[in-house]
Backbone bond lengths (Angstrom), bond angles and torsions (degrees), N, CA, C in turn:
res aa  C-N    CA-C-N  psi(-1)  N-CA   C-N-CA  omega(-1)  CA-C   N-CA-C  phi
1 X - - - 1.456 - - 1.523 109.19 -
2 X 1.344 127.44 118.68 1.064 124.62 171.24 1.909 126.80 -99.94
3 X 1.289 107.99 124.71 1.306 117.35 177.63 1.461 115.17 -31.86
4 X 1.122 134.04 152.51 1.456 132.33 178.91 1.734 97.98 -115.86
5 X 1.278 130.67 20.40 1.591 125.47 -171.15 2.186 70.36 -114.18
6 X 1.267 104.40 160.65 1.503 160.80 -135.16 1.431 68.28 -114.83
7 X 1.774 105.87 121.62 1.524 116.14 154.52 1.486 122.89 65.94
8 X 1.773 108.88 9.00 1.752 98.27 177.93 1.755 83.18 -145.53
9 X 1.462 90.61 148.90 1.568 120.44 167.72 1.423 115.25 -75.48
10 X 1.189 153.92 -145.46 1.211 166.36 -42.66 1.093 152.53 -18.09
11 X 1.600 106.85 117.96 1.735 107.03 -155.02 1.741 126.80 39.82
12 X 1.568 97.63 46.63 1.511 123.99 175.90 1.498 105.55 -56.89
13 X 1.541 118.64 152.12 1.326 111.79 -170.29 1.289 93.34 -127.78
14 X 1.104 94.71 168.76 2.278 112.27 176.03 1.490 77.16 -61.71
15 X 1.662 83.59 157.13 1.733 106.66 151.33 1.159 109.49 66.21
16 X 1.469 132.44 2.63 1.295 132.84 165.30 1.951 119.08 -57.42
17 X 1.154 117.46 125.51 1.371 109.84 178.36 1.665 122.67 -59.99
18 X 1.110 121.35 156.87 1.628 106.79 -175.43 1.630 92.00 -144.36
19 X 1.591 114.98 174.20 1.191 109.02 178.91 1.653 75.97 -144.96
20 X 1.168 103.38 113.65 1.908 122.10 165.44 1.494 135.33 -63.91
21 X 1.190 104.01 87.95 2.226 119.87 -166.72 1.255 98.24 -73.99
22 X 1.816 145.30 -44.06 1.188 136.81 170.44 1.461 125.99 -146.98
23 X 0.961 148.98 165.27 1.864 123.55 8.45 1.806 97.78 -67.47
24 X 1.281 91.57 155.69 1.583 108.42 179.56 1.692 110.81 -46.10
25 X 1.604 124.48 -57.03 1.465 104.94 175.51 0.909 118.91 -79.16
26 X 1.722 132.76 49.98 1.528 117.57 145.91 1.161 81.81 -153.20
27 X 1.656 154.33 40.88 1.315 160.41 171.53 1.856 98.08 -73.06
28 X 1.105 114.15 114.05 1.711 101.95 -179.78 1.471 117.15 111.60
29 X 1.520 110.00 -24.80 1.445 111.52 -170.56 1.765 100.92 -96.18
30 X 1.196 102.82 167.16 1.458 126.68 -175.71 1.395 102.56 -77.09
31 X 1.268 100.54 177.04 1.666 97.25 178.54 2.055 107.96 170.82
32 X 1.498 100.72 145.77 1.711 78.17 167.60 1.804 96.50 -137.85
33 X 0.959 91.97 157.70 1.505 117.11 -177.18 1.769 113.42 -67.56
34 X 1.339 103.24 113.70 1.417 116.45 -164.55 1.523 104.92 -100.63
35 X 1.549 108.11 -9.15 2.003 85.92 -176.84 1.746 77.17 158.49
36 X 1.391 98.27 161.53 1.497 116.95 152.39 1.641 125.57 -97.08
37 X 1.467 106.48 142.93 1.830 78.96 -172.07 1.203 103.88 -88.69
38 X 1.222 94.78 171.61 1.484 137.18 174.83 1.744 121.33 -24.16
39 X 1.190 97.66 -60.02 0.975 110.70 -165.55 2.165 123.00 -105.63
40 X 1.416 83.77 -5.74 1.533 108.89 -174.92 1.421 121.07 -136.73
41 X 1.553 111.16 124.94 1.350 100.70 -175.46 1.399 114.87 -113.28
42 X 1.784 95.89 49.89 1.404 89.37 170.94 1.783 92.70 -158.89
43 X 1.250 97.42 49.61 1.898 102.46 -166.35 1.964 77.39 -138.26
44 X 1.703 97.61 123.79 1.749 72.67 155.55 1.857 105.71 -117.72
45 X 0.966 110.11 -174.12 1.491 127.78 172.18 1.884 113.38 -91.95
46 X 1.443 126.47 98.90 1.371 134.41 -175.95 1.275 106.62 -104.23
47 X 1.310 128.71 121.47 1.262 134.49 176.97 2.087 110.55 -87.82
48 X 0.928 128.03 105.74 1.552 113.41 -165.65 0.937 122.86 -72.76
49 X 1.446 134.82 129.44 1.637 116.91 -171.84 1.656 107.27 -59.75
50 X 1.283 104.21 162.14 1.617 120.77 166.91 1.679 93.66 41.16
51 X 1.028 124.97 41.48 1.638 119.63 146.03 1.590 110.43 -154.37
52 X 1.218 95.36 -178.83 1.899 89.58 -150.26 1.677 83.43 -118.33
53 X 1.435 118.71 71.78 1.297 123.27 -174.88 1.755 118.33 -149.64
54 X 0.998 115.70 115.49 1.312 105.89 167.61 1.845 130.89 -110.52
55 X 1.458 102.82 141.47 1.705 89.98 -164.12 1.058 110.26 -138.17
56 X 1.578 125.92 158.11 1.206 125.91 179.79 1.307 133.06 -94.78
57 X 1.215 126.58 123.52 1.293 121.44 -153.41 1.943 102.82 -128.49
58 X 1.349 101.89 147.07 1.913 102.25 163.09 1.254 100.37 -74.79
59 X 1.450 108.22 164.40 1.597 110.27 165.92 2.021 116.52 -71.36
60 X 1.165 112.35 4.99 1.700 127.04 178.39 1.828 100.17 -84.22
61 X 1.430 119.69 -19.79 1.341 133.70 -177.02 1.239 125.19 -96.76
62 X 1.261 103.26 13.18 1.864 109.06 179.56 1.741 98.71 -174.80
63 X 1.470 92.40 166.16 1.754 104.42 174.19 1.401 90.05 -132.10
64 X 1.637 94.08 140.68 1.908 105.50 158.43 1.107 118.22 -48.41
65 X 1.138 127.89 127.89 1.832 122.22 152.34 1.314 112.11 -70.10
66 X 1.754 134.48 158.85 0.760 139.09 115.22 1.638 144.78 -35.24
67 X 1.313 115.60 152.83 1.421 103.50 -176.06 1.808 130.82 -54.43
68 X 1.790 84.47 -26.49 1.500 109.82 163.01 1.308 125.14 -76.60
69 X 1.041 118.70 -12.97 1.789 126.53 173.75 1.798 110.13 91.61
70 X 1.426 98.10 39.97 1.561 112.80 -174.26 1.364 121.18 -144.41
71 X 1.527 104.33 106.56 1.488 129.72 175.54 2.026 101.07 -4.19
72 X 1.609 93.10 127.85 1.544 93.05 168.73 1.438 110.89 -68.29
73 X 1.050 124.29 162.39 1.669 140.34 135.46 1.060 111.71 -44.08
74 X 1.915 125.38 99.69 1.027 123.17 169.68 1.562 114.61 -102.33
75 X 1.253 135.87 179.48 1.550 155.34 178.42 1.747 74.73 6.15
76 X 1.213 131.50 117.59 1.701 136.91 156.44 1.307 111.43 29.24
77 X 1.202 140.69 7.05 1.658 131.58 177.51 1.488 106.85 -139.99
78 X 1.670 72.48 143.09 1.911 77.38 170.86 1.407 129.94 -85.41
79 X 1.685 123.60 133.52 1.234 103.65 158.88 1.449 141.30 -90.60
C-alpha cells in the first residue's frame, strides 16, 4: 500500500514502478524498487531499468508509478 503524502512509503512492495528525480545520471529514468536497505529505514534499494545498476535513493528521490506507468496522486494534486 502506498502512502499518498509526498516523499513517504508505506508498506511499499518489491516491484513497484518508480520514476527517478535524482542524482542527475539516472534523474528521468525508470526504475523499480528492489528492497529497503539494511541498515536504513528511509534509504530504499532502486534497480534502474535498462542499466545494470542499483542505487540508493530517499523516498524525496523518486515518485511511485502506477500500474499504468502514471505518477500517483500526491498531497491533493495531480502530477
Amino acid at each position: 500500500m502506498i502512502n499518498q503524502r509526498q516523499g513517504s512509503i508505506k508498506d511499499s512492495q518489491l516491484g513497484n514502478k518508480v520514476l527517478i528525480l535524482h542524482p542527475g545520471y539516472v534523474a528521468g529514468k525508470l526504475g523499480v524498487i528492489c528492497g529497503q536497505e539494511y541498515q536504513s529505514n528511509q534509504r530504499w534499494l532502486i534497480q534502474v531499468d535498462l542499466e545494470d545498476i542499483v542505487v540508493s535513493l530517499t523516498t524525496q528521490e523518486f515518485h511511485v508509478l502506477n500500474l499504468d506507468g502514471k505518477l500517483h496522486e500526491m498531497s491533493g494534486s495531480n502530477l
